[in-house]
mmCIF file of the N, C-alpha and C atoms, coordinates in Angstrom:
data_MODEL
# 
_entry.id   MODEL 
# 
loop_
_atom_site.group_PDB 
_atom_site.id 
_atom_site.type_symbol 
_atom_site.label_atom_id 
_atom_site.label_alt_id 
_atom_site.label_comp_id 
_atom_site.label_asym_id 
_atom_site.label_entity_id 
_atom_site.label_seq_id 
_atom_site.pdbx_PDB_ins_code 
_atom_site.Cartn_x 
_atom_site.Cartn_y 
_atom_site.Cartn_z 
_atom_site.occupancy 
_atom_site.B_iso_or_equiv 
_atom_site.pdbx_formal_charge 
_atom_site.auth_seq_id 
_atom_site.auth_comp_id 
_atom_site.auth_asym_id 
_atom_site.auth_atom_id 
_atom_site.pdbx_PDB_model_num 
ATOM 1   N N  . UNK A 1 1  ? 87.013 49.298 15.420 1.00 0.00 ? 1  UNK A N  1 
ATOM 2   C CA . UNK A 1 1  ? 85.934 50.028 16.061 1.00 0.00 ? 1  UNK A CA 1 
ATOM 3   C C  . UNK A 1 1  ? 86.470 51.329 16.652 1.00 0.00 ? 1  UNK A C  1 
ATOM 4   N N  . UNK A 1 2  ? 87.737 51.450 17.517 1.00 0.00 ? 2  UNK A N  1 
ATOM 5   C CA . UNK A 1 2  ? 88.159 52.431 17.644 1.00 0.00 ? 2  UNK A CA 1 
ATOM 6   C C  . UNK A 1 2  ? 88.807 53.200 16.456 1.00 0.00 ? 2  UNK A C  1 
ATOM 7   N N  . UNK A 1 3  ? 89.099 53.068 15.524 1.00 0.00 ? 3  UNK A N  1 
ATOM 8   C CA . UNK A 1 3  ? 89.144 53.883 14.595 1.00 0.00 ? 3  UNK A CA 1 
ATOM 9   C C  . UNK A 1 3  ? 88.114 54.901 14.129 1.00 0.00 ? 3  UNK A C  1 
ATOM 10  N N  . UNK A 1 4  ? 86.931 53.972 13.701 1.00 0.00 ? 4  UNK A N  1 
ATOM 11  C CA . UNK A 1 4  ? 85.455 54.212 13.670 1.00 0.00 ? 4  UNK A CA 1 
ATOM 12  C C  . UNK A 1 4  ? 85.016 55.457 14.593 1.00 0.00 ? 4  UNK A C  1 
ATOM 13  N N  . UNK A 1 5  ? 85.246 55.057 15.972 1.00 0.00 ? 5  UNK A N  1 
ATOM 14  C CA . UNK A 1 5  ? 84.776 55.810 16.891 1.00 0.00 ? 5  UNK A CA 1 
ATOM 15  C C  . UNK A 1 5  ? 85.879 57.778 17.056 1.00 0.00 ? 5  UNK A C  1 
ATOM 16  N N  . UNK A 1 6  ? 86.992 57.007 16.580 1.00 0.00 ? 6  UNK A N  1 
ATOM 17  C CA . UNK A 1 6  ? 87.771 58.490 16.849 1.00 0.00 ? 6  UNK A CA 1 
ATOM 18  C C  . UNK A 1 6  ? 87.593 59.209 15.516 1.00 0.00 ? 6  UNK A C  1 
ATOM 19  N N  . UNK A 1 7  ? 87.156 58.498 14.678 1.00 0.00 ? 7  UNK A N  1 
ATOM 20  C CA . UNK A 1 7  ? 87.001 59.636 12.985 1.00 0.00 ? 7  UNK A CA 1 
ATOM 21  C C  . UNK A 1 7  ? 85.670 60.192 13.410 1.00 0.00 ? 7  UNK A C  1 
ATOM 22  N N  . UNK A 1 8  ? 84.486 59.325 13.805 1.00 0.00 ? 8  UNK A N  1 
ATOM 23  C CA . UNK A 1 8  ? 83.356 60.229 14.222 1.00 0.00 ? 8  UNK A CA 1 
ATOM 24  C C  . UNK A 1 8  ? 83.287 61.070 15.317 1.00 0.00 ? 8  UNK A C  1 
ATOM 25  N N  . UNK A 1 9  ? 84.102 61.327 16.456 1.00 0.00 ? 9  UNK A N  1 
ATOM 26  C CA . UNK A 1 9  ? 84.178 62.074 17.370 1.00 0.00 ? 9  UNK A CA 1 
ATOM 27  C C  . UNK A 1 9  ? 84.987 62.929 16.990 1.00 0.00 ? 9  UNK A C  1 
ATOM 28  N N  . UNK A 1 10 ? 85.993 63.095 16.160 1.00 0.00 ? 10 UNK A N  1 
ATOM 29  C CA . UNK A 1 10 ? 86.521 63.901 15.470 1.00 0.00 ? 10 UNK A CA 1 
ATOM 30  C C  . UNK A 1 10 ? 85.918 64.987 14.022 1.00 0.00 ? 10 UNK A C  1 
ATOM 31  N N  . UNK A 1 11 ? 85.633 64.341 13.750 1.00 0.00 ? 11 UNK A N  1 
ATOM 32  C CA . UNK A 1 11 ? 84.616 64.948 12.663 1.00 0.00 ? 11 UNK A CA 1 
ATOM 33  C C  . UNK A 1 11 ? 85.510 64.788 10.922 1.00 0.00 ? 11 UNK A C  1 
ATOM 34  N N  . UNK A 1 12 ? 86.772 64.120 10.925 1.00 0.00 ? 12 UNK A N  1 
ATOM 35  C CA . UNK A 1 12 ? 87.530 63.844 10.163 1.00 0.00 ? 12 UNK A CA 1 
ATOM 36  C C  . UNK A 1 12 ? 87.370 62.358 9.503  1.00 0.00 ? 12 UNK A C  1 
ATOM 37  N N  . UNK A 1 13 ? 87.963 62.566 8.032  1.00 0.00 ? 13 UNK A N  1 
ATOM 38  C CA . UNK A 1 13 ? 88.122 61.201 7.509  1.00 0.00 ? 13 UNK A CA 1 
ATOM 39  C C  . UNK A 1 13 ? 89.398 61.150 6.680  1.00 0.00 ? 13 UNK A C  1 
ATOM 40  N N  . UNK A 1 14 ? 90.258 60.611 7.840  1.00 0.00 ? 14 UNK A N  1 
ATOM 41  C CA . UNK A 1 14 ? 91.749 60.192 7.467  1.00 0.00 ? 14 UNK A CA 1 
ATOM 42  C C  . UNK A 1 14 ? 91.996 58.535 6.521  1.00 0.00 ? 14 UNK A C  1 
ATOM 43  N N  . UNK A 1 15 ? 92.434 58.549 5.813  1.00 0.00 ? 15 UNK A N  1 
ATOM 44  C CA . UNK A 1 15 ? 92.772 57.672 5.115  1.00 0.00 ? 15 UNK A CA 1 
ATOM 45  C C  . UNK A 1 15 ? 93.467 56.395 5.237  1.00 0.00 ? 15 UNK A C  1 
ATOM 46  N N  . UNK A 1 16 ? 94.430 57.080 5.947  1.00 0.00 ? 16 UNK A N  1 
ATOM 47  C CA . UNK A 1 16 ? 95.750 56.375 6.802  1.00 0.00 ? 16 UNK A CA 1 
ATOM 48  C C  . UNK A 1 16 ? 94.939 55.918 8.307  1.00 0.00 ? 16 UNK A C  1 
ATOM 49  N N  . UNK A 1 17 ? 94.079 56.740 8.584  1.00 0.00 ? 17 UNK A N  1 
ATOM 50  C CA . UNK A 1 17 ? 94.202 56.404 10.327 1.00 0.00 ? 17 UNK A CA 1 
ATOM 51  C C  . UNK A 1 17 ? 92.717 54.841 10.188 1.00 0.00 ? 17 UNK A C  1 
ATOM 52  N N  . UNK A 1 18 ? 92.323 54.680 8.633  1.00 0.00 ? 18 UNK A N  1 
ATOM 53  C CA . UNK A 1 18 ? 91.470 53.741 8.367  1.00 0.00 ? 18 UNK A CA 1 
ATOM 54  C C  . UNK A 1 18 ? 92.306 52.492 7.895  1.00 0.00 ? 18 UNK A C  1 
ATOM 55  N N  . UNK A 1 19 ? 93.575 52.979 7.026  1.00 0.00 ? 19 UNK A N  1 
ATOM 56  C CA . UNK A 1 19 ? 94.226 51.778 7.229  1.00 0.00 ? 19 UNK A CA 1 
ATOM 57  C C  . UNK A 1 19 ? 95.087 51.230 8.455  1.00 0.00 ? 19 UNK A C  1 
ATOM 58  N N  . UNK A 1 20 ? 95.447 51.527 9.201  1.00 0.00 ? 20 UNK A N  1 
ATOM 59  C CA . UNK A 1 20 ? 96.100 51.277 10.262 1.00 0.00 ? 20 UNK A CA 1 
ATOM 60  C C  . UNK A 1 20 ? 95.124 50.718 11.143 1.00 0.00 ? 20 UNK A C  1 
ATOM 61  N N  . UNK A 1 21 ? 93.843 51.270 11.154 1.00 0.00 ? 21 UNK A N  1 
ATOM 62  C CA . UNK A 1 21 ? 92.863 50.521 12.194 1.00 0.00 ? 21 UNK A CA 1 
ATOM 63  C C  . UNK A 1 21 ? 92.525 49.054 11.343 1.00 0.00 ? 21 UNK A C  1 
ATOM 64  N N  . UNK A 1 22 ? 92.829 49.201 9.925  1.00 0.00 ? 22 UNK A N  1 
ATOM 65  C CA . UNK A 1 22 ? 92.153 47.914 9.372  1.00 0.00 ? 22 UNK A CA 1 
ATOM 66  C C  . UNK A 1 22 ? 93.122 47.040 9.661  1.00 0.00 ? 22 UNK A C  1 
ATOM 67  N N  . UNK A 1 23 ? 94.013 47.343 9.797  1.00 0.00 ? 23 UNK A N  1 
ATOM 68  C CA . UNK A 1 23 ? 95.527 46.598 9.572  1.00 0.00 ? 23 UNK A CA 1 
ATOM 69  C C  . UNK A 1 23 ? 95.723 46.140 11.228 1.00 0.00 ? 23 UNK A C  1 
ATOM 70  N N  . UNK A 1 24 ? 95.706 46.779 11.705 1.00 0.00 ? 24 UNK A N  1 
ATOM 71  C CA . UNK A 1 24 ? 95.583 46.227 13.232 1.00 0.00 ? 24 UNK A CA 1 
ATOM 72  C C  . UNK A 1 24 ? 94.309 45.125 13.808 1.00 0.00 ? 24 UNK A C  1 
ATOM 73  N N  . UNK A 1 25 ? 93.318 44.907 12.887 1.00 0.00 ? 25 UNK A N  1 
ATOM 74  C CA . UNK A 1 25 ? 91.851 44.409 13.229 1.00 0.00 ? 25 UNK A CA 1 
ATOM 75  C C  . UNK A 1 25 ? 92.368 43.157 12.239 1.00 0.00 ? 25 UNK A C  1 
ATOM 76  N N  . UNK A 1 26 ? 92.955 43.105 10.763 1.00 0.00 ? 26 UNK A N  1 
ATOM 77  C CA . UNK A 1 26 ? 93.366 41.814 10.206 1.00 0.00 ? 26 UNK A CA 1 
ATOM 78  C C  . UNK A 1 26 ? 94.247 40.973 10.983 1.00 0.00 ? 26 UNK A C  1 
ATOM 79  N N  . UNK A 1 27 ? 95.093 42.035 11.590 1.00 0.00 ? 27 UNK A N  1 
ATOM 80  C CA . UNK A 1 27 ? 95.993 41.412 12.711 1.00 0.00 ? 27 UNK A CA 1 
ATOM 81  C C  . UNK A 1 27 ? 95.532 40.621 13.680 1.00 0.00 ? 27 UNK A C  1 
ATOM 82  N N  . UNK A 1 28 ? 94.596 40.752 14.387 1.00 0.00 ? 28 UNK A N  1 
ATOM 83  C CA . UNK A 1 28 ? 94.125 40.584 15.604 1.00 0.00 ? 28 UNK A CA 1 
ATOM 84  C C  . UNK A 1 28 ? 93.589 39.207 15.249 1.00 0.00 ? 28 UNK A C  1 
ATOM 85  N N  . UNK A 1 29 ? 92.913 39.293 13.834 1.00 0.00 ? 29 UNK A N  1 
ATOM 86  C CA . UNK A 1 29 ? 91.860 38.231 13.067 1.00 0.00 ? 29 UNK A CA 1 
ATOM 87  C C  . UNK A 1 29 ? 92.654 36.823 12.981 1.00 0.00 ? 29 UNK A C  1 
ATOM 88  N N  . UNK A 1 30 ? 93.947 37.389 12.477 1.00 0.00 ? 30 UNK A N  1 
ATOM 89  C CA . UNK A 1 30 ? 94.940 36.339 12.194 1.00 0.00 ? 30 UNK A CA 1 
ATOM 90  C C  . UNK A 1 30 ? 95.548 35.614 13.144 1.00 0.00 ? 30 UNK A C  1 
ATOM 91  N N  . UNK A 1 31 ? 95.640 36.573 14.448 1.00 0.00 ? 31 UNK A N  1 
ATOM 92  C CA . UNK A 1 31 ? 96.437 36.060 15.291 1.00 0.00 ? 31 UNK A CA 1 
ATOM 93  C C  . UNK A 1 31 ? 95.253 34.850 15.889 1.00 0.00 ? 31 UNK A C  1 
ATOM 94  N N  . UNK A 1 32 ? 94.059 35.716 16.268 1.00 0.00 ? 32 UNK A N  1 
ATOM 95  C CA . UNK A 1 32 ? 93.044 34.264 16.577 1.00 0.00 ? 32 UNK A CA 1 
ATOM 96  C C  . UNK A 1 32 ? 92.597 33.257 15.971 1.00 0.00 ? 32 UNK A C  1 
ATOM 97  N N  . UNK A 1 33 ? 92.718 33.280 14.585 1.00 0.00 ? 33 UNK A N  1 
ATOM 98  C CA . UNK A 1 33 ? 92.470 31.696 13.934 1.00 0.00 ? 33 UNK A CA 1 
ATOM 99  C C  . UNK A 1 33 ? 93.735 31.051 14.096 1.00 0.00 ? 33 UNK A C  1 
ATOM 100 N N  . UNK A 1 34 ? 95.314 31.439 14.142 1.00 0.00 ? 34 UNK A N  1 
ATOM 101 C CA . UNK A 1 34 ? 95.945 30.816 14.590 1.00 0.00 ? 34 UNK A CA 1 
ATOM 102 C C  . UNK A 1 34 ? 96.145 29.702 15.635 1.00 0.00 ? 34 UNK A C  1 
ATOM 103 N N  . UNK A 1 35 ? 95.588 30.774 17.153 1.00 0.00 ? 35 UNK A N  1 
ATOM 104 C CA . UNK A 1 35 ? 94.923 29.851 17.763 1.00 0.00 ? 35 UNK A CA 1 
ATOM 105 C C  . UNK A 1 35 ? 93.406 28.931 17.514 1.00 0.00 ? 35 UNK A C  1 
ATOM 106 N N  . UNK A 1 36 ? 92.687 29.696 17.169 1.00 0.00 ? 36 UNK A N  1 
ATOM 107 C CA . UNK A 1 36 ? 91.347 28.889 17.087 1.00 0.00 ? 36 UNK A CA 1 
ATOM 108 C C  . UNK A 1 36 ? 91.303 27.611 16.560 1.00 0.00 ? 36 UNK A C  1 
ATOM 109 N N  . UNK A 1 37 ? 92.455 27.330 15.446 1.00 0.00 ? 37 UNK A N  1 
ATOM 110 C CA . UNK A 1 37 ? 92.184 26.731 14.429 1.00 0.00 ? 37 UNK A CA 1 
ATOM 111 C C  . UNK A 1 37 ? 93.253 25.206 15.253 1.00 0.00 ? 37 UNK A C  1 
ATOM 112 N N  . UNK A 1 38 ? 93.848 25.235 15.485 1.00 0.00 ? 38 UNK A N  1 
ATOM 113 C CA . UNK A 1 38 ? 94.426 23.792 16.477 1.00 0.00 ? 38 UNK A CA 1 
ATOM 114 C C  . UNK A 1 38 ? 93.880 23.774 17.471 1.00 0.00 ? 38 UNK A C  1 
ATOM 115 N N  . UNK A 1 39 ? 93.192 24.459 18.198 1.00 0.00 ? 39 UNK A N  1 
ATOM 116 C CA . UNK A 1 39 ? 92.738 24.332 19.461 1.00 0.00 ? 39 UNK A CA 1 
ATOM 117 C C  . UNK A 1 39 ? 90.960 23.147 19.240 1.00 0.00 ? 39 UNK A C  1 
ATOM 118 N N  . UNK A 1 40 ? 90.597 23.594 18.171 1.00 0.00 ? 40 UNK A N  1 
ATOM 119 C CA . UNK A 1 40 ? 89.344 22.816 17.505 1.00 0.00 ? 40 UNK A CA 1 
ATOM 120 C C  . UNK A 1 40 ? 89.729 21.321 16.724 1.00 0.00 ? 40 UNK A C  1 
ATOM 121 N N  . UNK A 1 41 ? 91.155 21.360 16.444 1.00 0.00 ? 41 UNK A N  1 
ATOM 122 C CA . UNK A 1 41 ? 92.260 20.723 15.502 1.00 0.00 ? 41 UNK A CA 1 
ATOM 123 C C  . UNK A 1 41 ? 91.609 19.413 16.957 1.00 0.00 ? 41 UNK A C  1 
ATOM 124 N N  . UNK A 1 42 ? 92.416 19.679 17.791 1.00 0.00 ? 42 UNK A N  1 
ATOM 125 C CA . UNK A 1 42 ? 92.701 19.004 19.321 1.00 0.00 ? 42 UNK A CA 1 
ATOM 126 C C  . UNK A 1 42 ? 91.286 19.020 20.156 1.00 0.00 ? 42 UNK A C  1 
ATOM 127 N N  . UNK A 1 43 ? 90.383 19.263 20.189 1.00 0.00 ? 43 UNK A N  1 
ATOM 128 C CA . UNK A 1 43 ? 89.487 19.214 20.682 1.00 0.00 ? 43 UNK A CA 1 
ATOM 129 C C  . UNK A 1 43 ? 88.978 18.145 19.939 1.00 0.00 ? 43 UNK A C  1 
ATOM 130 N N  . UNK A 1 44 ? 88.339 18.008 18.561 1.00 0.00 ? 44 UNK A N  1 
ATOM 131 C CA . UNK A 1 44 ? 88.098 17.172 17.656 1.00 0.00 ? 44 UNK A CA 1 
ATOM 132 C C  . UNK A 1 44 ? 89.116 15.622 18.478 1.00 0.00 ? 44 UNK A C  1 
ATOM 133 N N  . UNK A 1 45 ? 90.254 15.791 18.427 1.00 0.00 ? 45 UNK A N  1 
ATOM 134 C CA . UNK A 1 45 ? 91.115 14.290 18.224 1.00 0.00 ? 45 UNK A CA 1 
ATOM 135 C C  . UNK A 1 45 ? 90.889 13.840 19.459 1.00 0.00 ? 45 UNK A C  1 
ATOM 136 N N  . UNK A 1 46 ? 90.893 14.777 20.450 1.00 0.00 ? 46 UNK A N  1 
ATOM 137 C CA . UNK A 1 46 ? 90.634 14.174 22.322 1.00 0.00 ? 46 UNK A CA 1 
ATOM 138 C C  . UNK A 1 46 ? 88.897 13.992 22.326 1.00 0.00 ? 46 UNK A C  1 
ATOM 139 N N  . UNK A 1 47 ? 87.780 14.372 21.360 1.00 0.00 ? 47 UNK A N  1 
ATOM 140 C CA . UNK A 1 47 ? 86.763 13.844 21.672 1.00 0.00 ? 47 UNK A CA 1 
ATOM 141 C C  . UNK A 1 47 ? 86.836 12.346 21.210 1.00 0.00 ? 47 UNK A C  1 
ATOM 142 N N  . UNK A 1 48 ? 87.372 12.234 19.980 1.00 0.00 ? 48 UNK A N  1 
ATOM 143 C CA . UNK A 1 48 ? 87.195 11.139 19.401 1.00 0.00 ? 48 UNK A CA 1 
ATOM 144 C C  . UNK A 1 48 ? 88.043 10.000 20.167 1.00 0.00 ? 48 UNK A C  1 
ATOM 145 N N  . UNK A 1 49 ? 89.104 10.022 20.799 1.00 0.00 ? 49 UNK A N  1 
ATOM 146 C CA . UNK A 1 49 ? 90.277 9.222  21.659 1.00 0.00 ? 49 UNK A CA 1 
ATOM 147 C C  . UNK A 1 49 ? 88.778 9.077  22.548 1.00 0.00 ? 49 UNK A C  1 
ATOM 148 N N  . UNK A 1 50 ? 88.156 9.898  23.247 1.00 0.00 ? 50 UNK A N  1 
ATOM 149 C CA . UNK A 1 50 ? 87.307 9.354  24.770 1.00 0.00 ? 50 UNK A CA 1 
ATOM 150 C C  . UNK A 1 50 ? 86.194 8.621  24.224 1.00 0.00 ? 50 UNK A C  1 
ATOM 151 N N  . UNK A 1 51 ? 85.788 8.681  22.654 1.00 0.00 ? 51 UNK A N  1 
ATOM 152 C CA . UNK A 1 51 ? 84.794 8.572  22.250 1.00 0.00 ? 51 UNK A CA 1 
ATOM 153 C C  . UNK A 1 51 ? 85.098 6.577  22.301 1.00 0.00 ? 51 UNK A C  1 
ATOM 154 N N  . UNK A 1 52 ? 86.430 6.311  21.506 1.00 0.00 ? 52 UNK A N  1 
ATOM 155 C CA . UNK A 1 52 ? 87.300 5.481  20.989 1.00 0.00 ? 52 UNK A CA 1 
ATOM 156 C C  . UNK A 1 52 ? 87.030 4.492  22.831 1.00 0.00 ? 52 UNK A C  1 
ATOM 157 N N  . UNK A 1 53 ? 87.802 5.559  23.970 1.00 0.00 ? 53 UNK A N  1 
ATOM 158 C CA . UNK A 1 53 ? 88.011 4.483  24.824 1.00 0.00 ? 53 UNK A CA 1 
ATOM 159 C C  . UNK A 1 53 ? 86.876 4.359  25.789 1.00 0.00 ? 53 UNK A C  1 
ATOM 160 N N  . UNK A 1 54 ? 85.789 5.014  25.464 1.00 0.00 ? 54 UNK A N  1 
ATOM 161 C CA . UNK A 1 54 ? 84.731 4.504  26.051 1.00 0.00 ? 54 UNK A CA 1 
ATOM 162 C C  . UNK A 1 54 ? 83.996 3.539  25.100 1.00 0.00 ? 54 UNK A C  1 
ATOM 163 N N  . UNK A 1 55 ? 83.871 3.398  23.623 1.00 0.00 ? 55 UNK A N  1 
ATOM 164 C CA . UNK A 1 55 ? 83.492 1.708  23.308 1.00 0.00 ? 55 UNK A CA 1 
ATOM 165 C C  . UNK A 1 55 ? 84.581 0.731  23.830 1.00 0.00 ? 55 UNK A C  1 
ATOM 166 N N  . UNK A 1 56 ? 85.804 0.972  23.871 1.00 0.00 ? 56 UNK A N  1 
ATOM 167 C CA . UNK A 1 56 ? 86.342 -0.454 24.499 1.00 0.00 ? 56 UNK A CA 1 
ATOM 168 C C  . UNK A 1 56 ? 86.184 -0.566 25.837 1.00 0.00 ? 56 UNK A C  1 
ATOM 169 N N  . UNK A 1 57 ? 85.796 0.431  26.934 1.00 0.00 ? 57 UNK A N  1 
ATOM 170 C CA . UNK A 1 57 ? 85.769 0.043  27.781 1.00 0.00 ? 57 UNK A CA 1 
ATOM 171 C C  . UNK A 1 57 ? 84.326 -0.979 28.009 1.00 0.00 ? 57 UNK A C  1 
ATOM 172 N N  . UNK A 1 58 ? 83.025 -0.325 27.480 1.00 0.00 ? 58 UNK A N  1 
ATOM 173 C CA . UNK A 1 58 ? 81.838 -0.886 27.574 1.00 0.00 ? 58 UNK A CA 1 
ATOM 174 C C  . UNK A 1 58 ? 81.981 -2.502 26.564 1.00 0.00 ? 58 UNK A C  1 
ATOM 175 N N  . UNK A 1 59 ? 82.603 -2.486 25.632 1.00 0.00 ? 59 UNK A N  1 
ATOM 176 C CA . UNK A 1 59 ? 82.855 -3.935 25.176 1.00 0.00 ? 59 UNK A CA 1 
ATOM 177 C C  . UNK A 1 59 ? 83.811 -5.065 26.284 1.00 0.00 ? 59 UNK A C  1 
ATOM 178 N N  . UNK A 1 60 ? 84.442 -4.184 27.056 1.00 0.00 ? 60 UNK A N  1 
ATOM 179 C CA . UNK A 1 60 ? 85.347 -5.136 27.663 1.00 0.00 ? 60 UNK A CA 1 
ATOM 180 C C  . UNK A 1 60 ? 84.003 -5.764 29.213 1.00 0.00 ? 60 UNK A C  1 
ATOM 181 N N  . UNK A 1 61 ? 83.524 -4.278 29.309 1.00 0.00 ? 61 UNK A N  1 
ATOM 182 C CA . UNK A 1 61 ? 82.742 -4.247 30.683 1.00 0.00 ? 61 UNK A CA 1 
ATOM 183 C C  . UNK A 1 61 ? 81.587 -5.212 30.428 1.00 0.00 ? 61 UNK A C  1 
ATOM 184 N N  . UNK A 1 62 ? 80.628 -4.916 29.488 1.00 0.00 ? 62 UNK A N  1 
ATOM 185 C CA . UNK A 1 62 ? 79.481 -5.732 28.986 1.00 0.00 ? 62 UNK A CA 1 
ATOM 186 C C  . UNK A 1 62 ? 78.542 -4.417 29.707 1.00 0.00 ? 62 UNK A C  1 
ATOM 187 N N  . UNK A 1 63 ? 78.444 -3.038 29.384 1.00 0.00 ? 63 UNK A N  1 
ATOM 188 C CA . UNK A 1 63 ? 77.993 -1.713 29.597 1.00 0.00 ? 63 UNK A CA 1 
ATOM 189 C C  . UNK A 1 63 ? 76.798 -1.785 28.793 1.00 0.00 ? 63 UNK A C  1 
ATOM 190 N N  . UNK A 1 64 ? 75.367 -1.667 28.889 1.00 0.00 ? 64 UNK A N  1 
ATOM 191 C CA . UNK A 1 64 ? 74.559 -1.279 27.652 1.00 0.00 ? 64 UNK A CA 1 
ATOM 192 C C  . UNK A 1 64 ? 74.203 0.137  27.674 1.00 0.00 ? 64 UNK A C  1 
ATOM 193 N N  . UNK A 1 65 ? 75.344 1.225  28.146 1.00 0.00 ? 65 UNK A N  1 
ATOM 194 C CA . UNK A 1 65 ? 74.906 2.677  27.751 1.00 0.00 ? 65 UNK A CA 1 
ATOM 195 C C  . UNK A 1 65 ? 75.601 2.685  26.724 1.00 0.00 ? 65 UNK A C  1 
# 
């Protein structure tokens, strides 16, 4: 977006200054599915663990929620 924004306030269309903004924005992309992508990984496995120890607790308890 800042690329975007400095070629139109400039009145120029650099070539290079479009790859470097793209290249910095794939970057950014990559670095957050890195995280995104175990963090959902682990969210998923700790719902299912509470999911897991709340039927045994209500089987042990005699719970009808």
């Amino acid at each position: 977006m800042l690329t975007f924004h400095t070629m139109g306030t400039s009145g120029t269309m650099a070539v290079n200054t479009i790859m470097i903004g793209l290249s910095l924005a794939l970057k950014a992309t990559a670095m957050g599915l890195l995280v995104a992508i175990p963090c959902v990984v682990m969210n998923n496995v700790l719902r299912r663990r509470v999911s897991e120890l709340l039927t045994q607790y209500r089987a042990l308890h005699g719970t009808g929620h």
